[in-house]
N, C-alpha and C positions, 0 to 999 in steps of 0.2 A: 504494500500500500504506500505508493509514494503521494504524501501529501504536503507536499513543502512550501506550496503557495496558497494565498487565501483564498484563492479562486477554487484550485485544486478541493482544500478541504470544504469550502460550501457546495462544491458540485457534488461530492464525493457525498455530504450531511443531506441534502435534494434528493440523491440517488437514493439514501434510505430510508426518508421519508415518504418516497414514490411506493417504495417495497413494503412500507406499514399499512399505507393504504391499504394494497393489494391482499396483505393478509388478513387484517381485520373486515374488510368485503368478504374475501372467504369465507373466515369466520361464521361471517354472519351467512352467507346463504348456507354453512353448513347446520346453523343454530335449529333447534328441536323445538324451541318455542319463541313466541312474539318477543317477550320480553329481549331473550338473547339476542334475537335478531337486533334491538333497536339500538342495546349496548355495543356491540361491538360498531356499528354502522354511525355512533354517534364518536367512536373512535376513530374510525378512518374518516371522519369529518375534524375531526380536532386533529389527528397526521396532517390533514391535507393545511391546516393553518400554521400547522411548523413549516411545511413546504414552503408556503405564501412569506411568512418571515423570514427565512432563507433568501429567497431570491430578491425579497426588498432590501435584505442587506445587500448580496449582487450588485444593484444597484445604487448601490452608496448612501443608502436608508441608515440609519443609528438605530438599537434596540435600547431598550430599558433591561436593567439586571433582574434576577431571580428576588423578589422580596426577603425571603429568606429560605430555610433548609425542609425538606421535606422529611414527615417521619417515616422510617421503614420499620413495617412491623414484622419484615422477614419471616412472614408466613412462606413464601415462595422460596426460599430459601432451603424447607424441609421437606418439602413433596418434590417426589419423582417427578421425572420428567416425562412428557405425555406425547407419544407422536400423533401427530396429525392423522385423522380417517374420516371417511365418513357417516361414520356413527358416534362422533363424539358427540360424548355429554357436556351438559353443565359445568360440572366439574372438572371436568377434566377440560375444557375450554376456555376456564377462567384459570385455570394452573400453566397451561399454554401461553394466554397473557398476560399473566404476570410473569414468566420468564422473558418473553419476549421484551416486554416494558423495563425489567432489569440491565438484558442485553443495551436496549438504547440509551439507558441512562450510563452505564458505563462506556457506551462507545463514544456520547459526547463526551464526557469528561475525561475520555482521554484523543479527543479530536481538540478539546482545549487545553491538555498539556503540550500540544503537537504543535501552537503558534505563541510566537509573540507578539500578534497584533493583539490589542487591547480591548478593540469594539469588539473584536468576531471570540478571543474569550470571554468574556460575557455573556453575547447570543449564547454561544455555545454550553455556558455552565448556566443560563436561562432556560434551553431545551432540555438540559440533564435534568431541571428540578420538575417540569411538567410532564417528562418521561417518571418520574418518581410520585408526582401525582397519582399520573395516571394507575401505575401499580399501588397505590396504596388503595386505592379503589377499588381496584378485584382483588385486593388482599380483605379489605372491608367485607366486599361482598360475599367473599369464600368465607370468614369467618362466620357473616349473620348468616348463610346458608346452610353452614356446614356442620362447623366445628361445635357451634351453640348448640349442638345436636346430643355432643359425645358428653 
């Protein structure tokens, strides 16, 4: 992965936010009920506005920082890992995206040790905390679904 310009890494940040889309649509046409359906589809809608802030940086847009730190309740942390089919459940659908949302938060934050421009770390530790969002929310949900169970 050569990312040595800023260009480079925002194409490179575009590229995989193009590819978040694409799975959380899956996702959802693979989803067994409405609800799931509307979660994940409100995910690749919220992907598709990282994409939108990405390329307004592109164009020499300024972002604003991360407010502050997101909490990780590293529920996803302790469940296997689930491959894709098309019989997945619930479960195992919201354990999918919360690895997957892990994956992205680590891959900004370490696409923002990779520059020393100033604005684009920033963006970049901006996306890591709304990829950590994001996962703290199918951590939530896996919780009140799940585990309030046991």
């Amino acid at each position: 992965m050569d990312l040595d310009t800023v260009d480079k890494i925002l194409d490179y940040a575009i590229e995989n936010e193009r590819r978040a889309v694409a799975f959380y649509t899956d996702l959802a046409e693979r989803a067994g009920h409405e609800h799931m359906k509307e979660v994940f589809l409100s995910f690749a809608d919220e992907e598709r506005g990282h994409e939108a802030k990405l390329l307004r940086v592109k164009q020499g847009k300024q972002m604003l920082p991360a407010e502050q730190q997101v909490l990780d309740l590293k529920i996803g942390d302790y469940l296997e890992d689930v491959t894709l089919s098309a019989d997945l459940d619930y479960r195992q659908a919201l354990v999918v995206a919360m690895k997957a949302e892990k994956a992205a938060f680590r891959l900004y934050n370490a696409l923002a040790s990779a520059t020393d421009d100033a604005a684009l770390k920033t963006l970049l530790l901006s996306l890591a905390q709304e990829e950590a969002r994001h996962k703290l929310r199918f951590e939530i949900e896996y919780d009140d679904s799940f585990l309030r169970e046991l």
